[in-house]
C-alpha positions as CSV (number, residue, x, y, z in Angstrom):
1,X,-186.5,-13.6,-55.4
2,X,-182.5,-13.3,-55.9
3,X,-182.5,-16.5,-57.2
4,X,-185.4,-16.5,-59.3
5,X,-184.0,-14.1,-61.6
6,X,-180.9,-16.1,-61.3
7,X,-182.0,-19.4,-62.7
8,X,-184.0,-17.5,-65.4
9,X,-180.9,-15.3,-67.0
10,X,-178.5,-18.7,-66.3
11,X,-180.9,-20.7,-67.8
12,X,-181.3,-18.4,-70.7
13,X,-177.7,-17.9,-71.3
14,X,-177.1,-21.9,-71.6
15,X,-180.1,-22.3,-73.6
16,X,-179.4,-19.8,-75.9
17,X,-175.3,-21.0,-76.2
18,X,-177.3,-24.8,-77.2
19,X,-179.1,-23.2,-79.8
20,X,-176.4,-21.8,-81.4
21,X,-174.6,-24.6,-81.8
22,X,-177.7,-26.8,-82.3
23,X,-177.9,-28.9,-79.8
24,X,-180.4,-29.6,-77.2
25,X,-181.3,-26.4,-75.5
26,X,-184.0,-27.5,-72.7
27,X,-181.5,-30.2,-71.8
28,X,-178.3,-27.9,-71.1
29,X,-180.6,-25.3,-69.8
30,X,-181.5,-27.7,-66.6
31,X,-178.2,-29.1,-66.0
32,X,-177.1,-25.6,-65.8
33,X,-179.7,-24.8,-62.8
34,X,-178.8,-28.4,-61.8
35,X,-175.0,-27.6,-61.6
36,X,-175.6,-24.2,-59.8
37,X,-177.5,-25.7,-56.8
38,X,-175.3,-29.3,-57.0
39,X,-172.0,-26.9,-56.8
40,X,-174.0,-24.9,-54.0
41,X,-175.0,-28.3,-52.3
42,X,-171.1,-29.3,-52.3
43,X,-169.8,-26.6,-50.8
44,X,-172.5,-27.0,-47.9
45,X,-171.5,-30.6,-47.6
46,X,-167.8,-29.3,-47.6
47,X,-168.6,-26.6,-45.0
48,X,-170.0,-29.0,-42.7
49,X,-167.2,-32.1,-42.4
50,X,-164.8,-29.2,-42.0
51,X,-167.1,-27.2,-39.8
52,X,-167.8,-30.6,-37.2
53,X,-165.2,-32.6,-38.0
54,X,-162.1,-31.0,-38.3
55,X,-162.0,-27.2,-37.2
56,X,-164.9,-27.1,-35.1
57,X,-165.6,-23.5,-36.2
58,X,-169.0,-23.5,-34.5
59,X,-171.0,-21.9,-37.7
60,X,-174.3,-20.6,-37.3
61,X,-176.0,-22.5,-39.9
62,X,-179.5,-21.4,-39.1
63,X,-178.7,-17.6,-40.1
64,X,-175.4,-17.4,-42.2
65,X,-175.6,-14.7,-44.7
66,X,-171.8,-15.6,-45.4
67,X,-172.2,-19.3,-46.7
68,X,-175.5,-18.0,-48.5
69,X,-173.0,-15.6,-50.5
70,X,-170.1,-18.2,-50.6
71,X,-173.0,-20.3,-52.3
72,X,-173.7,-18.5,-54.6
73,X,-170.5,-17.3,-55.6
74,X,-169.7,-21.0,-56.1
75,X,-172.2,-21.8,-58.4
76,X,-171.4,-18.8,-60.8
77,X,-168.0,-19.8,-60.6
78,X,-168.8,-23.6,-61.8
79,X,-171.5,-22.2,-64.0
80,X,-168.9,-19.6,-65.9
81,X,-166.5,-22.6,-66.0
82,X,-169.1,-24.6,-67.8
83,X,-170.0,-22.5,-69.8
84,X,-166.4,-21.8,-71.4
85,X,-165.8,-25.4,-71.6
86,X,-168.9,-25.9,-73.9
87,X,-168.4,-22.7,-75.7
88,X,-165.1,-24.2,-76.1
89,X,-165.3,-27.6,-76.9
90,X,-168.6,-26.9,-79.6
91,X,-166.2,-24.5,-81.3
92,X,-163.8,-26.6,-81.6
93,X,-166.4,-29.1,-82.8
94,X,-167.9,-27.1,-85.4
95,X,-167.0,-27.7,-89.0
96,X,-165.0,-25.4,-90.6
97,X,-165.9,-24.8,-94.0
98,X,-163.1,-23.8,-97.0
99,X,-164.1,-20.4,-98.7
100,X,-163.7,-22.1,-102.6
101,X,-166.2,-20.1,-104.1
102,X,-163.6,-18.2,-106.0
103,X,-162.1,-21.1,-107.5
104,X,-165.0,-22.5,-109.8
105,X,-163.7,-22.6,-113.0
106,X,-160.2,-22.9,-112.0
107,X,-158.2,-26.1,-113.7
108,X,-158.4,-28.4,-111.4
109,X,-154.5,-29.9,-112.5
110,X,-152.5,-27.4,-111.6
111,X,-152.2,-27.1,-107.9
């Protein structure tokens, strides 16, 4: 249920940062929930080389609440990174507009 409401207020929060820079909201609202489980999926994958391979920890990955919370924190971690590097970079993007209403009228030859 956790993650439900997860994937509906991260998929709201990317849809609504598309819109405001027009671009394509249902698209950056997917690869967000995309990127959360991907990032989630990764650290798994990363969990179990190390776990068999090189420490032989001996997890419990039938019932680890641990990893389950690692996961998550994971994904909100690449999601809030994401996030600031669109927010960013469409800034940036954005043109930026000259306020020269208050020189109409002005003679154009003496700058």
């Amino acid at each position: 249920m956790l993650s439900i409401i997860l994937i509906y207020y991260v998929g709201k929060k990317f849809y609504d940062l598309a819109g405001q820079f027009d671009k394509n909201k249902w698209a950056y609202a997917i690869s967000s929930i995309v990127l959360y489980y991907a990032s989630s999926f990764i650290l798994g994958l990363i969990l179990g080389v190390l776990d068999i391979y090189v420490f032989e920890w001996g997890i419990n990955w039938d019932s680890s609440i641990g990893i389950k919370i690692g996961g998550i924190a994971v994904g909100i971690i690449a999601l809030w990174g994401f996030y600031t590097y669109l927010e960013k970079k469409w800034e940036a993007q954005k043109p930026k507009f000259k306020d020269e209403i208050d020189k109409i009228g002005e003679d154009l030859t003496n700058n």
